[in-house]
Backbone as ProteinMPNN parsed JSONL, in Angstrom:
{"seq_chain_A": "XXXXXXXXXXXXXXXXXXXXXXXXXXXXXXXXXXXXXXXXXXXXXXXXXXXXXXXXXXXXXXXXXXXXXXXXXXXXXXXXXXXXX", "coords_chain_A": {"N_chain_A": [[-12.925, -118.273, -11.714], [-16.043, -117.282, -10.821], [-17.329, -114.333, -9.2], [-19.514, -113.558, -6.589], [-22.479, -111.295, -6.674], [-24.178, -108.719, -5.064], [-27.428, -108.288, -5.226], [-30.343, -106.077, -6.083], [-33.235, -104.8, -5.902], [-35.087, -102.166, -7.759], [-36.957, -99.343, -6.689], [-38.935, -99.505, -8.523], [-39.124, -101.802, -9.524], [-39.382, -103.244, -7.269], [-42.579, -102.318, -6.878], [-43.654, -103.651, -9.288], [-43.042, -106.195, -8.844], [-44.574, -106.599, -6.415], [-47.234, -106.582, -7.714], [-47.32, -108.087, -9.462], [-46.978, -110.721, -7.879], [-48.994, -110.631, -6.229], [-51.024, -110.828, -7.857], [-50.494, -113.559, -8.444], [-51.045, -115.253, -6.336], [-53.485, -114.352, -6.025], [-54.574, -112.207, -4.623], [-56.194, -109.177, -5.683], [-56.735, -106.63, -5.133], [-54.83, -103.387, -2.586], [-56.72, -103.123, -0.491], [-57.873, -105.715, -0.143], [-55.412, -107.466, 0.314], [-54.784, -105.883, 2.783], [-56.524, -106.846, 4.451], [-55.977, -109.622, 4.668], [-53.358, -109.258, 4.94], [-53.93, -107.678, 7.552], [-52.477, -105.142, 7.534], [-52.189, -102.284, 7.068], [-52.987, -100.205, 3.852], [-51.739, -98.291, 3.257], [-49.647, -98.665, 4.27], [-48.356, -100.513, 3.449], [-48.466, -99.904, 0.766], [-45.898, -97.828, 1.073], [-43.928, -99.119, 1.61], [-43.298, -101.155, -0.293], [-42.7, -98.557, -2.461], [-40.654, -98.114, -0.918], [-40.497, -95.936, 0.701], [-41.227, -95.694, 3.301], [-39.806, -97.666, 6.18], [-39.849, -101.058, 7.018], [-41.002, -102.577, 9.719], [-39.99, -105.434, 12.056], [-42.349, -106.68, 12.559], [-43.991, -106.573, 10.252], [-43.055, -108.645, 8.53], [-43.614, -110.738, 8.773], [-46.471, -110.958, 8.2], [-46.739, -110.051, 5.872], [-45.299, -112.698, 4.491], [-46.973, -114.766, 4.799], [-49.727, -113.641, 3.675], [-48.305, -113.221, 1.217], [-47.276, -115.141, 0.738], [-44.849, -116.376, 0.866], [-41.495, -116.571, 1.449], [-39.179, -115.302, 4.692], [-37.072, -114.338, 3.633], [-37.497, -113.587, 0.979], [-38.963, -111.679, 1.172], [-37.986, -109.476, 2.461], [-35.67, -108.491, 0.747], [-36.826, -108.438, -1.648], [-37.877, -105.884, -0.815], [-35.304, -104.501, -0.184], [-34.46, -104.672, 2.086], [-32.298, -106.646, 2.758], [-29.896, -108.056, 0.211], [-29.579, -110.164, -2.75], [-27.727, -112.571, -3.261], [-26.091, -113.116, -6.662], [-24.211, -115.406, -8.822]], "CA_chain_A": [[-13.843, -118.296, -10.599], [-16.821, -115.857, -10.262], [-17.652, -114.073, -7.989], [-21.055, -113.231, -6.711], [-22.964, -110.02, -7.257], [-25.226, -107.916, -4.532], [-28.476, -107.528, -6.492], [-30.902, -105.133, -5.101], [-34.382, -104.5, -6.876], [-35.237, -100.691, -7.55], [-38.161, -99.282, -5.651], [-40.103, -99.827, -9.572], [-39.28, -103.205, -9.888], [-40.406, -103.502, -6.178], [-43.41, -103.082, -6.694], [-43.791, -104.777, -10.2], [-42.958, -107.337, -8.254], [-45.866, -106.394, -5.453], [-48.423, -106.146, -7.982], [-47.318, -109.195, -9.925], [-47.382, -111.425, -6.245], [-50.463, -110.405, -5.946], [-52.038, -111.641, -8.908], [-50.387, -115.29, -8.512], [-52.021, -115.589, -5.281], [-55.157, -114.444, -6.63], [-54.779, -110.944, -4.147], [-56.761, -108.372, -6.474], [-56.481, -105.378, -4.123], [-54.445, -103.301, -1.479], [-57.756, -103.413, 0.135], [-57.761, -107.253, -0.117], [-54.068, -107.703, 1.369], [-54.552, -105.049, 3.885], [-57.568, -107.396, 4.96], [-55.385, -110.535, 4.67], [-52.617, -109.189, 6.029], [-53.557, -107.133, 8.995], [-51.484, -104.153, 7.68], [-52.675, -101.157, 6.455], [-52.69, -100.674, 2.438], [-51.007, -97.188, 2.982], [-48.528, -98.423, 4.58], [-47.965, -101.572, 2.482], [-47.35, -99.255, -0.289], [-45.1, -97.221, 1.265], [-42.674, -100.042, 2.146], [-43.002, -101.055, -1.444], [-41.918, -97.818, -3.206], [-38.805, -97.703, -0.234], [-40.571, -94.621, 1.448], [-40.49, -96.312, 5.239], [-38.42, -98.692, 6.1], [-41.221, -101.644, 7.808], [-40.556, -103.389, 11.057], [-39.999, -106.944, 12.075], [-43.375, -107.381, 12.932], [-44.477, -106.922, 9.256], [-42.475, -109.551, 7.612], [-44.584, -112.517, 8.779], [-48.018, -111.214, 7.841], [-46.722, -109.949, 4.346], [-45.309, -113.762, 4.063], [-48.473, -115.388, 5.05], [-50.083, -113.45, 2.711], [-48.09, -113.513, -0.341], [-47.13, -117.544, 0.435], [-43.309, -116.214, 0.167], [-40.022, -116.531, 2.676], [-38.743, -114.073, 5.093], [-35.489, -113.733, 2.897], [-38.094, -113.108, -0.631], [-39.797, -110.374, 1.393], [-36.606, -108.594, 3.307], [-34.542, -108.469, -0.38], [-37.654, -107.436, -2.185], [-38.14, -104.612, 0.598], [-34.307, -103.666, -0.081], [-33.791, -104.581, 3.539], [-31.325, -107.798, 2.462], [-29.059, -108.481, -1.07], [-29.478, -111.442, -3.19], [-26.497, -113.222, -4.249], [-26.311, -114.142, -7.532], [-22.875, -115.271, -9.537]], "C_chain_A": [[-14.764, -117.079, -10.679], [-17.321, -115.69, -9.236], [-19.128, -113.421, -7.88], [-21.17, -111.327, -6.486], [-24.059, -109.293, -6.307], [-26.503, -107.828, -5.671], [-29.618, -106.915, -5.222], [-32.266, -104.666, -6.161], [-34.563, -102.968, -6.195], [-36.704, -100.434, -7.049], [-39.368, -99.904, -6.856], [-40.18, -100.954, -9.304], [-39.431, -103.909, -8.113], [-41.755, -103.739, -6.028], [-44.326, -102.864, -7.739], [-43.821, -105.909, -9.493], [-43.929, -107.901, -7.5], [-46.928, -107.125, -6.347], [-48.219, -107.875, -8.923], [-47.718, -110.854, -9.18], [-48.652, -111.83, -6.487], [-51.225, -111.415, -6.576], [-51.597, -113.21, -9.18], [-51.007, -115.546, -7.126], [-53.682, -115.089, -5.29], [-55.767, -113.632, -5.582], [-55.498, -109.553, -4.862], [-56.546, -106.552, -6.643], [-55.376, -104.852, -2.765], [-55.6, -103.45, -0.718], [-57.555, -105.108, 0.929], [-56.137, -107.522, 0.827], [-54.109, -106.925, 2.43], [-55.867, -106.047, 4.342], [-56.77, -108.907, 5.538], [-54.273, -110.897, 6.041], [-52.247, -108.436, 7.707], [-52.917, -105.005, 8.867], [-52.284, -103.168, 6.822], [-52.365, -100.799, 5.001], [-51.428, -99.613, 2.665], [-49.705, -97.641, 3.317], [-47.003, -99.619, 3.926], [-47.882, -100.903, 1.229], [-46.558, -98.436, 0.215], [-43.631, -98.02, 1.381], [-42.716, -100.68, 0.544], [-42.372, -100.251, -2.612], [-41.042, -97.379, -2.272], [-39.155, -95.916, 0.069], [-40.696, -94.653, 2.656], [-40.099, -97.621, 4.914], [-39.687, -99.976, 7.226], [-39.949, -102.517, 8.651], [-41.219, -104.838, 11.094], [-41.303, -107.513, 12.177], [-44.654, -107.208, 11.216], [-44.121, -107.873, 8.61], [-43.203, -110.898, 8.019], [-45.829, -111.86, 8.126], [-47.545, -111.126, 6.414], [-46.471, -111.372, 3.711], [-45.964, -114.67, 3.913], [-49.032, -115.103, 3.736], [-50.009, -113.302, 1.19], [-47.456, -114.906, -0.714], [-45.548, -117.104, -0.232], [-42.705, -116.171, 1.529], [-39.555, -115.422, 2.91], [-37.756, -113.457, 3.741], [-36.234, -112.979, 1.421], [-38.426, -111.704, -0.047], [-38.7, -109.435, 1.494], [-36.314, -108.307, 1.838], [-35.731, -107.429, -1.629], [-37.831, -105.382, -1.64], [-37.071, -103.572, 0.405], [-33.618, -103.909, 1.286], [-32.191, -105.633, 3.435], [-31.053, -107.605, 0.592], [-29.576, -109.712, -1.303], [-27.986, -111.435, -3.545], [-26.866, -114.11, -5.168], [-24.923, -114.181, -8.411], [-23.255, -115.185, -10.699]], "O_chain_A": [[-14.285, -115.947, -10.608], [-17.724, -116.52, -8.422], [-19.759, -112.908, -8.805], [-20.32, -110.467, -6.252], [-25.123, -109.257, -6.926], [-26.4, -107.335, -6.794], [-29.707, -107.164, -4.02], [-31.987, -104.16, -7.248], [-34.397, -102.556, -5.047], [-37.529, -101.347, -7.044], [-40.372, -100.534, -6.524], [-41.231, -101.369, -8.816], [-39.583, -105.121, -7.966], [-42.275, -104.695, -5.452], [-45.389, -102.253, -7.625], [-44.809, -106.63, -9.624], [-44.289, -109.077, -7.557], [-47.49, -108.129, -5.911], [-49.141, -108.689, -8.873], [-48.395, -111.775, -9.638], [-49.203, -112.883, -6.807], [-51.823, -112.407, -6.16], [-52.201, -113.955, -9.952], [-51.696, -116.56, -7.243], [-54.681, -115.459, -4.674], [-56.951, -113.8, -5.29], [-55.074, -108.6, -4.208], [-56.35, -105.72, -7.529], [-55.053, -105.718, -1.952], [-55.29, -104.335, 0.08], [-57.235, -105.469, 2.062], [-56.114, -107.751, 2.036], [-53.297, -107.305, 3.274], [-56.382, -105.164, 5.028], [-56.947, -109.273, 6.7], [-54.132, -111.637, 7.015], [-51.318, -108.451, 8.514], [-52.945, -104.074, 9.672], [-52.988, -103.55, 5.888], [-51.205, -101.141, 4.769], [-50.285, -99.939, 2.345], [-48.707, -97.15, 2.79], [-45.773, -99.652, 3.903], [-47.068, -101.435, 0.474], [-46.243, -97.895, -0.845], [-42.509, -97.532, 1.25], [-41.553, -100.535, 0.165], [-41.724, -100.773, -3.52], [-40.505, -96.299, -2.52], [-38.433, -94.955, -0.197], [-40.31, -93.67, 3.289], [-40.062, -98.346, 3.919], [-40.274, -99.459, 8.177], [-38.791, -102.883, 8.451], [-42.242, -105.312, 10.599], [-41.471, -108.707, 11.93], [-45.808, -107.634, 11.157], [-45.01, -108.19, 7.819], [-43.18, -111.951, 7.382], [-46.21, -112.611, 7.228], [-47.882, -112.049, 5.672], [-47.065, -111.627, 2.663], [-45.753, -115.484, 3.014], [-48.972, -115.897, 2.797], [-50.863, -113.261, 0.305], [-47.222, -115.513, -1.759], [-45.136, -117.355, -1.364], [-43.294, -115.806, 2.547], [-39.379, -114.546, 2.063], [-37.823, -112.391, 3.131], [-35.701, -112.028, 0.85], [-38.195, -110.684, -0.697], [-38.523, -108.617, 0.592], [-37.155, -107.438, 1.606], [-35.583, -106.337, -2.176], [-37.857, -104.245, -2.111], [-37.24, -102.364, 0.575], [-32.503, -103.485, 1.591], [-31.156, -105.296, 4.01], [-31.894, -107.105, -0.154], [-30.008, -110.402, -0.379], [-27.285, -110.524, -3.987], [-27.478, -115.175, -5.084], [-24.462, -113.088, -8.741], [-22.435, -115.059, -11.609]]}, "name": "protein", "num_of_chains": 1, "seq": "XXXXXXXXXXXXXXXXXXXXXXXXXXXXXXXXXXXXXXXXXXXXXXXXXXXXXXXXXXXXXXXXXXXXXXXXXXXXXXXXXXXXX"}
C-alpha cells in the first residue's frame, strides 16, 4: 500500500510556476495581471516568493485571472499540500 506524500512547491518553483501561468494565459506582465486582477503587482510578487502570506480576498481574483482553482492557487501559495502517492 502507499501512502501519500505532502508536496509543497519552494518559493522558486512558485514562481516558475507564476511566470509560466502567465504565459499560457497569454498574461505578459505584472503590470498586465495587476490590471486583470485588481491586485497590486508588488504585492502579487510578494505572495509568490512566500514573503506575505495573502488573504482570502485574493484567491478569487488571482483565479479569475490565471483560469485556475482555489485549491491550484492556495498549494501553489504554500497555503495548502498536494497529495500525491
Amino acid at each position: 500500500m502507499k501512502t501519500k506524500k505532502d508536496i509543497r512547491l519552494t518559493s522558486e518553483e512558485s514562481q516558475s510556476w507564476l511566470r509560466s501561468r502567465m504565459a499560457e494565459v497569454g498574461i505578459s506582465s505584472f503590470d498586465e495581471l495587476q490590471e486583470i486582477s485588481g491586485i497590486d503587482k508588488g504585492s502579487i510578487s510578494r505572495y509568490f516568493r512566500r514573503e506575505r502570506i495573502p488573504g482570502i480576498d485574493v484567491v478569487e481574483p488571482l483565479c479569475k485571472a490565471l483560469k485556475v482553482s482555489p485549491e491550484t492557487i492556495l498549494s501553489v501559495l504554500g497555503a495548502i499540500s498536494r497529495r500525491r502517492s
